[in-house]
KEVOVEX-114073 format. One record per atom (N, C-alpha, C): x, z, y. Coordinates in steps of 0.1 Angstrom, whole numbers, plus 5000, padded with zeros to 4 digits. Atoms other than C-alpha are relative to their C-alpha. Example, Ala and Ser with C-alpha at 12.3 -4.5 7.8 and 13.67 -1.06 7.14 Angstrom:
<pts>
500950004988/512350784955/500950005012/499150004989/513750714989/499250085011/
</pts>
This chain:
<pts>
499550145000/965765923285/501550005002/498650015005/969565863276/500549895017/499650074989/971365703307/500449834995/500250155003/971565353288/498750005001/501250025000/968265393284/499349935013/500849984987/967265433317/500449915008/499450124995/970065173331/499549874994/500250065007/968564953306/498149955007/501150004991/964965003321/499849945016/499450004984/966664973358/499749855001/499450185003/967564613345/498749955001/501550055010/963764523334/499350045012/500950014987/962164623367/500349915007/500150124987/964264453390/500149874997/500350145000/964164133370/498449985000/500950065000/960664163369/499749985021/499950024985/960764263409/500649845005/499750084996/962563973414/499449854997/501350114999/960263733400/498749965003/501249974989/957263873416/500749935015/499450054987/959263773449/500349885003/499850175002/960363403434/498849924999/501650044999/956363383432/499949915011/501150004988/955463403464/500549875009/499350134990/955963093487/500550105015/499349944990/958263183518/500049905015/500250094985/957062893544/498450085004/501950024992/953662813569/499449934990/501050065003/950562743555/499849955012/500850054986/949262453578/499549894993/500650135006/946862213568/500449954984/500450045010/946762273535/501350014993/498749985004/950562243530/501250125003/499049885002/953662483523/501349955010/499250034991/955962383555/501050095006/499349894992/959062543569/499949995017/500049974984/959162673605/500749955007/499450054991/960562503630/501550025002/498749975000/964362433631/500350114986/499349895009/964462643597/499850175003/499749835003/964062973608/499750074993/500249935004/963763233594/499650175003/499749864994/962963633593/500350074987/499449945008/963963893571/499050094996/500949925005/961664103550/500950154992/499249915006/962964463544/499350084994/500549885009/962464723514/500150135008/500249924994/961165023535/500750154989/499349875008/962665283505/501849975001/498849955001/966065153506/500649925014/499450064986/966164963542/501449835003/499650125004/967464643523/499449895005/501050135005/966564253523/499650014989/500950055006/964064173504/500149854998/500250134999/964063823512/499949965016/500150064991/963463583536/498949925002/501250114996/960163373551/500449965010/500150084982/959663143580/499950075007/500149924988/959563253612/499549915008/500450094992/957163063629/499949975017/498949984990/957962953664/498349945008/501350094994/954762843693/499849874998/500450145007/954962503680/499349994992/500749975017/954462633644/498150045006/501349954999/950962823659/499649885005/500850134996/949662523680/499749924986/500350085014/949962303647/498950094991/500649895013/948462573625/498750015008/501549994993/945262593651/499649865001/500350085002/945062283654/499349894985/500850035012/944562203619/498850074994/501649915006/941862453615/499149965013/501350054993/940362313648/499649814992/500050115003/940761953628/498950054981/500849995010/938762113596/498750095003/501849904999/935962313613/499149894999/502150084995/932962023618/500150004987/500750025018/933561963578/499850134990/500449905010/934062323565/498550075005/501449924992/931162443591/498449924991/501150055002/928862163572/500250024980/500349955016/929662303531/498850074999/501049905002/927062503515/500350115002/499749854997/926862863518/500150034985/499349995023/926962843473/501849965002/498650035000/930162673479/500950065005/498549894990/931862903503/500050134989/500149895009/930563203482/500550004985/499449985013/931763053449/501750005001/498349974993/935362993471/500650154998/499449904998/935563353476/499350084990/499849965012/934463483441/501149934991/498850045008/936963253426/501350115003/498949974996/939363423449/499950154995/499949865010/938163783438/500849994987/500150025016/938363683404/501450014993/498749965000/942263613410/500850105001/499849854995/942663913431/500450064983/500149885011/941764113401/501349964986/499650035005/943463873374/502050034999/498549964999/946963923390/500650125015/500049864990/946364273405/501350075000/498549954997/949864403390/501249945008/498850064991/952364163406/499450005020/500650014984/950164163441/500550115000/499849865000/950664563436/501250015000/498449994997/954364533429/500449945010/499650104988/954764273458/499450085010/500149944986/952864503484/501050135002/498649895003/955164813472/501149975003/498250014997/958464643475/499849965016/499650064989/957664503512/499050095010/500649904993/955564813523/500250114999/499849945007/956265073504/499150094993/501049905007/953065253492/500350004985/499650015016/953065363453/499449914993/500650075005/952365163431/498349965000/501249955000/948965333418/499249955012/501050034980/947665283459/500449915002/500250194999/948764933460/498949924990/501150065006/946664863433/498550045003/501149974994/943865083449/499749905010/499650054988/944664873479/499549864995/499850175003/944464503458/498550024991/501850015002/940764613448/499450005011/500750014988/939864713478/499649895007/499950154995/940664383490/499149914995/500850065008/939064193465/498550035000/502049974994/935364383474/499849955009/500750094992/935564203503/499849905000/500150195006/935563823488/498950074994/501549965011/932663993464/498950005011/500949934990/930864163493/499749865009/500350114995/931063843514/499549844997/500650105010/930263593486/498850015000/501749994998/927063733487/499149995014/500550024991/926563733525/500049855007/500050145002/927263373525/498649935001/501550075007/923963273506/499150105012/501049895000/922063573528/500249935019/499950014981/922763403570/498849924996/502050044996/919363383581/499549995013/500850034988/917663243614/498550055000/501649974997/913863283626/499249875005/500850114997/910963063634/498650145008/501150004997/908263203657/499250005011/500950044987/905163143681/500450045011/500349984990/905963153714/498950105013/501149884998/903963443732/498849905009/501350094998/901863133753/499249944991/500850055012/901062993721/500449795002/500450174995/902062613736/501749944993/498250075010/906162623714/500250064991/499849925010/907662773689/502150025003/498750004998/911062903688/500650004987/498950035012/913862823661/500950065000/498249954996/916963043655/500749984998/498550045008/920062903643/500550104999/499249964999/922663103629/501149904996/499650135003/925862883631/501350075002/498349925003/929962953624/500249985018/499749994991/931363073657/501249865005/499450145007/934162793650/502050114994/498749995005/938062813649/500450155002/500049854996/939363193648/502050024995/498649954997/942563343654/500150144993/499849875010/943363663629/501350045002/499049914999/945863923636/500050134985/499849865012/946664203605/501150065005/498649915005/948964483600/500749984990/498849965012/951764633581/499150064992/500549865008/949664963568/499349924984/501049965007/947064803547/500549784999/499950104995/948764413543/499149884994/501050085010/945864253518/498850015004/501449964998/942664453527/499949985013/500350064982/942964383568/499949844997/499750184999/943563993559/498349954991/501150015012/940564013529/498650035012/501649954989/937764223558/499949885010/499850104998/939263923580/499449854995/500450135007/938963613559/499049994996/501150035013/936263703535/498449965014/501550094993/933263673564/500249915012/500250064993/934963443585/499949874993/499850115005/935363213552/498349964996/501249985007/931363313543/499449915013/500850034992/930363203579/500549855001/499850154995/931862873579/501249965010/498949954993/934662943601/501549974999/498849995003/938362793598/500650105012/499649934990/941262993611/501550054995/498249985004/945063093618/500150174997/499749835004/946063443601/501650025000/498650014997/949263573617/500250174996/499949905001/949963883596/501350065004/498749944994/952564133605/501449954996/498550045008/956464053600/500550074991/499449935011/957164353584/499749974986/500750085013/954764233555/499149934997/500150125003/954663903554/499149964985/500050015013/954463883517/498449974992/501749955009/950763993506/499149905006/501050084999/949363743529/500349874997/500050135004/951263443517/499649974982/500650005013/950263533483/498450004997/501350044998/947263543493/499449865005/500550144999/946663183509/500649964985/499950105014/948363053474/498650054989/500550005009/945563203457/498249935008/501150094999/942763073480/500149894999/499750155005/944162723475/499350014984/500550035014/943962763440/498650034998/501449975005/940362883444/499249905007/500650114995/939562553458/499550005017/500649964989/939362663493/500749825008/499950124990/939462323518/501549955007/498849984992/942762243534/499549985016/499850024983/943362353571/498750105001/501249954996/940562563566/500850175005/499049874998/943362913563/501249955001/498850094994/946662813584/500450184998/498649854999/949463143579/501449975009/499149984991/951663183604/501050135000/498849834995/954463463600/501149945010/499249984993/956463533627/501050145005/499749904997/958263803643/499850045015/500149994985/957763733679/498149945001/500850035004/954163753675/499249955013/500550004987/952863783716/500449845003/499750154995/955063433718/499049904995/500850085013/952963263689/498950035004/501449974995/949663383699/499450015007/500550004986/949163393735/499849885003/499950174991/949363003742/498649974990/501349995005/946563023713/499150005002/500549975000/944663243724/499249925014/500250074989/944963063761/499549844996/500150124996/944762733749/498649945000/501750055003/940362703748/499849974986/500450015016/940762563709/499350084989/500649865008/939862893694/498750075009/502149894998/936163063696/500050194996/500349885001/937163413684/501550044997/499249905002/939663663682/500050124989/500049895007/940263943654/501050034999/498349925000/943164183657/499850174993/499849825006/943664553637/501450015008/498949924993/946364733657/499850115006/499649894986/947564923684/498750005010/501050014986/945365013710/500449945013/499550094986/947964903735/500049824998/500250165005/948264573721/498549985002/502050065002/944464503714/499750015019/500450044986/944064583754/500549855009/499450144995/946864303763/499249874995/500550095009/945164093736/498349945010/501350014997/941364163755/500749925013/499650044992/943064043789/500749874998/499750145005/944263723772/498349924998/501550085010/941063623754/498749995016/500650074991/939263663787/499749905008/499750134995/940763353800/499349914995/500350075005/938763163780/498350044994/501549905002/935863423774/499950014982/500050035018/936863413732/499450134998/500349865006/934663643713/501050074992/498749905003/936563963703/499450094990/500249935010/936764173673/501250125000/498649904996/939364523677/499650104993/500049895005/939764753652/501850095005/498949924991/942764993674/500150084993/499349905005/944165313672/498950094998/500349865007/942865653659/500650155007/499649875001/942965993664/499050094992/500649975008/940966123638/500250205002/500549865003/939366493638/499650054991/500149995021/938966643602/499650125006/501149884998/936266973611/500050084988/500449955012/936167223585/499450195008/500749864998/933467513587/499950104993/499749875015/933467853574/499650024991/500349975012/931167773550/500149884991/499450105005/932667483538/500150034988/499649915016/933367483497/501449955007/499050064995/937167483503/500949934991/498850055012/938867363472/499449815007/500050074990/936667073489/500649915010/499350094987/937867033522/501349964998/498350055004/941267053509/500349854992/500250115004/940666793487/499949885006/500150074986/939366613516/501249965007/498850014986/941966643539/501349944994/499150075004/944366523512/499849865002/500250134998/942666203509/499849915014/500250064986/942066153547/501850035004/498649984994/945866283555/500849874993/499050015003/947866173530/499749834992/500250185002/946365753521/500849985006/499150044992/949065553527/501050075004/498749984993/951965793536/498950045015/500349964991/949465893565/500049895010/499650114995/950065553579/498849925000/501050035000/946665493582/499150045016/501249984990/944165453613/498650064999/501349925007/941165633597/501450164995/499649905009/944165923587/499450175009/500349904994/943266283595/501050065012/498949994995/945466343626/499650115004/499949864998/944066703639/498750054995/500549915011/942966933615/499350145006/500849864996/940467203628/499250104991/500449905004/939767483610/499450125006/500749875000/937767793610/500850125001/498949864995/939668143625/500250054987/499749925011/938368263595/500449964988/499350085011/939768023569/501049935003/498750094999/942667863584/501350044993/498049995013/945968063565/499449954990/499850095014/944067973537/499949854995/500350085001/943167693538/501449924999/498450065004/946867593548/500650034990/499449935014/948167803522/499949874991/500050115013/946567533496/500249875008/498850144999/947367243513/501150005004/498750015002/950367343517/500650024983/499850015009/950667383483/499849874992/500450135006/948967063472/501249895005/499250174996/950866823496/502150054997/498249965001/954467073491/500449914987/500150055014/953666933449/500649875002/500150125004/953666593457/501849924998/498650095006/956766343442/500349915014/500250084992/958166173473/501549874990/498950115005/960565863463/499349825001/500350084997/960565493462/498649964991/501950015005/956265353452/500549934987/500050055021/958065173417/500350084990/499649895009/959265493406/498850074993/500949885011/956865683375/499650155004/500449874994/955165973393/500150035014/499649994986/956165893429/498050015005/501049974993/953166003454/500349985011/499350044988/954865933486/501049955001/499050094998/956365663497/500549995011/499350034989/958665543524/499549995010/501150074991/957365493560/500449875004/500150155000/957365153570/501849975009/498550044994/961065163594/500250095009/499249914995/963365333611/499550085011/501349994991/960965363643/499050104998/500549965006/958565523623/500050104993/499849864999/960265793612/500450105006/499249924990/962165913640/498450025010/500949934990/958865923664/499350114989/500949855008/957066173630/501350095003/499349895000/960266363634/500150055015/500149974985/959766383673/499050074996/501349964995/956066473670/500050154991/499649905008/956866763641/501250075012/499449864990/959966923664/499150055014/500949974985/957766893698/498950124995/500849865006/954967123675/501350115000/499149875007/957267383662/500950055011/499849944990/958667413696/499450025009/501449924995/955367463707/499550144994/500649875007/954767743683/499550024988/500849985015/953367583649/501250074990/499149945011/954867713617/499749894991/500050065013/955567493589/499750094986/500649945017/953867593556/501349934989/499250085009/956067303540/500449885006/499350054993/958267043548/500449995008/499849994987/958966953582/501449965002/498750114998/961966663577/500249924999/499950125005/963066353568/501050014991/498949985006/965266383538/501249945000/498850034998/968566283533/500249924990/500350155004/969365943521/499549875004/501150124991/968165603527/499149964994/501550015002/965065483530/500050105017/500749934985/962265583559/499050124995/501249885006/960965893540/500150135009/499849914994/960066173554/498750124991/500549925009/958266483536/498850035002/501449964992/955166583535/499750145008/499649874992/954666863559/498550055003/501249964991/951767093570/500550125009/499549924988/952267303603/498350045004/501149924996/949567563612/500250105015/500149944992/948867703644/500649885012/499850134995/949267383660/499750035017/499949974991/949067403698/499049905003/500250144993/947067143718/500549925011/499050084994/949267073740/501149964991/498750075009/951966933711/499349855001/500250175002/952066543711/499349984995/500550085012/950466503678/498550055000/501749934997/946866643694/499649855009/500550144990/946966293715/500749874996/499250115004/948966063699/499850004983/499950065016/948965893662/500950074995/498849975006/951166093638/500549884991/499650135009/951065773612/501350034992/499049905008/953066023590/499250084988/501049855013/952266273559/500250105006/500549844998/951766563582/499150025004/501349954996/948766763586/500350125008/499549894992/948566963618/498650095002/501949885003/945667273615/499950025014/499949884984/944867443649/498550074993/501049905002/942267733643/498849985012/500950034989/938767723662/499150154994/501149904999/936167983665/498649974998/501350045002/932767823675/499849855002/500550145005/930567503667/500849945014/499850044987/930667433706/501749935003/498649964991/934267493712/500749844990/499450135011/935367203680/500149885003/500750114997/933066983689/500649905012/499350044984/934766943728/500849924993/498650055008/937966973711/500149814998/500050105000/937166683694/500149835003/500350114995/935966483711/500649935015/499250014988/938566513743/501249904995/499150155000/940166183733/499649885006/500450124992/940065823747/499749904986/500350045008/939765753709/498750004995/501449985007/936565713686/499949934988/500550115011/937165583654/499050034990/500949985017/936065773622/500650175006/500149865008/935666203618/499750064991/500249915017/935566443590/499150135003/500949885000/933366713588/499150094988/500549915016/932867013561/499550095005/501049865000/930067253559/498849914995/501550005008/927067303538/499150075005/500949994992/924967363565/499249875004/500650144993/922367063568/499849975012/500150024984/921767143603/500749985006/498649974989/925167223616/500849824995/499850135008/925666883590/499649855011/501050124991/923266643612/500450045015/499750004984/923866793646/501449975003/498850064995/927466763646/500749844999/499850104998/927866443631/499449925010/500450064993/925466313657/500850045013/499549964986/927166493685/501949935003/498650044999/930666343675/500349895007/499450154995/932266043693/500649934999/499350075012/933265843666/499049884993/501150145010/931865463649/500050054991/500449945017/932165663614/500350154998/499749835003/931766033600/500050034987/500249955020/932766133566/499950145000/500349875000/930666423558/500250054985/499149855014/932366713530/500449804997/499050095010/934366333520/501349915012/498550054996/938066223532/500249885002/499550134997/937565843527/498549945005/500750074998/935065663545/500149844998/500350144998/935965293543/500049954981/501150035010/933765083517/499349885009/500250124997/933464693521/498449985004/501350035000/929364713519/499550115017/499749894987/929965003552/500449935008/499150114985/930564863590/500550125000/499349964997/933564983596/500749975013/499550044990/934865043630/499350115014/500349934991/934865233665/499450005010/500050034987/933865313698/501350055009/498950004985/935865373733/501049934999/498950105000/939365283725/500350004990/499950055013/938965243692/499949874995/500350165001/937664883694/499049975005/501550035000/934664673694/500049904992/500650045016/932764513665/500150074992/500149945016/932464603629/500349934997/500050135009/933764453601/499750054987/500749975012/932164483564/498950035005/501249994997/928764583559/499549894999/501050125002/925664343564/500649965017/499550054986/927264343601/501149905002/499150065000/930564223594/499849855006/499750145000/929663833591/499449965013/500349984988/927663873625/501249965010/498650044991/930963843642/500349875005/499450155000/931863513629/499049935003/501150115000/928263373638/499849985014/500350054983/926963233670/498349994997/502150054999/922863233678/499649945008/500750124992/921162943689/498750005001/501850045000/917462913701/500149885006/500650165002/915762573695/498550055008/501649974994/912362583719/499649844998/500750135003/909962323705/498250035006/501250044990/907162203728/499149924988/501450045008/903662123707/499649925004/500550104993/902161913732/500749935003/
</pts>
């Protein structure tokens, strides 16, 4: 391509970038309407590849949240009394859009997240199976009717919307946490305030304009961006108005969060942190595991809570095993997610890359060896390379802490027993990996693991029709699945006297 050419091209993205951006509304959704934040403010939305503005949205202030709950505690007695056809054809309409204007949603989560393209549009289906998946569990909430074991009443069971609900999302994933969110609190009848992250704002206000347009109720989804999020959602959370809680984060957060909500006793939904164990046995196929461990490592830039954070291998297959993925992840294209062939994108901010570049020197002056990478390149932007380091210590940081990076750290094991510990010597429990074509060693390990999910010989476990979600300090609840809408419901027995 000729350097007009390509300057020429340059031109033709960023005007279309720039009109994907002129899309999206930049105030609060509250009650139905597009309002600015209090006194005007604002916050700043930065491009994680070149550490630019982006733009600007509201910045909503504790006034902005009270109003925004308030109007969803002023639309629950009428959305709680629609049909369950009517909510389910709400949130097929809203698929329907999803899918219709999947490339600009995909270029809008890319510029204000940075994943590639390709995986933003993975990302804006993904999303969309939850309005499908939940459209149908709509029509499917079911109570009971029966005899009394004296035989002299009968009991009745209501299922009934929990009521007003308070929703927290991430950066990592800024469509498909708001979509597992909305889609069964909108199926159960449920209004509620969704205060997605600051960093990326963007994907969820593009998302309330499209449930509007899919005839969704006003006041029924209030959007709140802010940047001072603990200010905005504690007086909330305190003020009795709200019936439930759902937050994806941190694990430290999600604890401050549980010690709020008890003030009031609000049901709680916590999908937290991760430390993900990825098992590979010696009789593993290994083109396989490798395979595997790409898609559990390297989704998202590694920036993922389900990502593979320590890699245990077999004594007797671990050089090779790193060998190919260090070959596989050395291949990959890093640069900004709009660029033609890029595979890794930026990490989300400056934060972000300096603690992967702590948790990489803390190994390597523990003793690992880098196969590949093991930097942050030069230039701006929050990129940092993909790296695999073998011989990993367990005393290095990144054996107890989140790397939320593209590196994979191996440590070598010997026997079933010894892995297994390993494993399971965290305070975490989200999701593990585990390869071998042994059905026994297959069934006994996954049962023996201490994890809410196990992907066995496969790298991705999450799948909208799947409960997803942990134990210990991983969370509590599930969300998707036939479980998911359970959350948002409340169970009532009716006892009816015969005589």
């Amino acid at each position: 391509m000729s350097s007009q050419t390509a300057q020429q091209a340059q031109q033709r993205n960023g005007g279309r970038e720039a009109a994907v951006l002129d899309a999206v509304p930049k105030q609060l959704l509250i009650g139905g309407q597009w309002i600015d934040a209090e006194g005007g403010a604002t916050l700043e939305v930065l491009d994680p590849s070149t550490g630019r503005v982006l733009c600007e949205v509201a910045d909503g202030s504790p006034a902005d949240g009270v109003a925004a709950l308030d109007a969803a505690v002023a639309a629950q007695a009428d959305f709680a009394k629609t049909s369950p056809r009517e909510r389910a054809d709400i949130l097929t309409r809203a698929f329907e859009l999803l899918h219709e204007r999947i490339d600009d949603l995909a270029l809008l989560m890319t510029l204000e997240m940075g994943k590639p393209i390709a995986e933003a549009k993975g990302e804006i289906t993904y999303a969309a199976e939850f309005f499908r998946h939940f459209a149908s569990e709509a029509t499917r909430i079911s109570g009971g009717y029966q005899t009394a074991p004296a035989g002299g009443a009968r009991f009745l069971i209501a299922r009934q919307p929990v009521g007003p609900c308070l929703l927290i999302t991430p950066w990592n994933f800024p469509m498909a946490m708001g979509t597992r969110k909305l889609g069964p609190a909108i199926a159960a009848g449920c209004t509620s305030v969704i205060k997605p992250a600051h960093q990326t704002p963007l994907s969820m206000l593009a998302l309330g304009q499209i449930l509007i347009e899919a005839g969704l109720p006003e006041g029924v989804v209030n959007i709140v961006t802010a940047e001072r999020s603990g200010a905005v959602m504690e007086p909330l959370i305190r003020s009795g108005k709200a019936r439930k809680l759902s937050f994806t984060g941190s694990t430290k957060v999600g604890k401050i969060l549980l010690e709020q909500c008890a003030d009031k006793v609000l049901r709680t939904s916590m999908e937290l942190g991760g430390n993900a164990p990825f098992i590979v046995f010696e009789d593993a196929d290994l083109e396989e595991a490798v395979a595997g461990a790409l898609a559990a490592k390297m989704r998202n830039m590694g920036e993922a809570c389900t990502a593979a954070n320590r890699i245990y291998v077999h004594e007797s297959i671990a050089e090779e095993f790193g060998r190919r993925l260090g070959e596989e992840m050395g291949g990959m294209t890093v640069g900004r997610g709009t660029e033609e062939g890029v595979r890794v994108g930026p990490l989300i901010d400056q934060a972000a890359q300096d603690k992967v570049t702590e948790l990489v020197t803390d190994a390597v002056g523990l003793g690992a060896t880098v196969v590949t990478g093991g930097s942050a390149p030069e230039g701006e932007g929050y990129f940092f390379t993909p790296t695999v380091l073998t011989g990993v210590s367990p005393q290095a940081r990144m054996g107890t802490e989140e790397i939320f990076g593209p590196v994979a750290a191996i440590t070598p094991f010997s026997t079933e027993e010894e892995v297994v510990a390993a494993a399971n010597d965290t305070p975490f429990g989200l999701v593990s990996y585990v390869f071998t074509n042994d059905l026994r060693r297959a069934l006994r390990v996954s049962e023996a693991l201490e994890s809410g999910m196990v992907g066995l010989n496969q790298g991705v476990v999450s799948n909208p029709a799947a409960p997803f979600g942990g134990v210990k300090e991983s969370g509590l609840g599930r969300e998707g699945g036939d479980t998911g809408i359970d959350e948002f419901l409340e169970t009532k027995y009716i006892g009816i006297a015969l005589a």
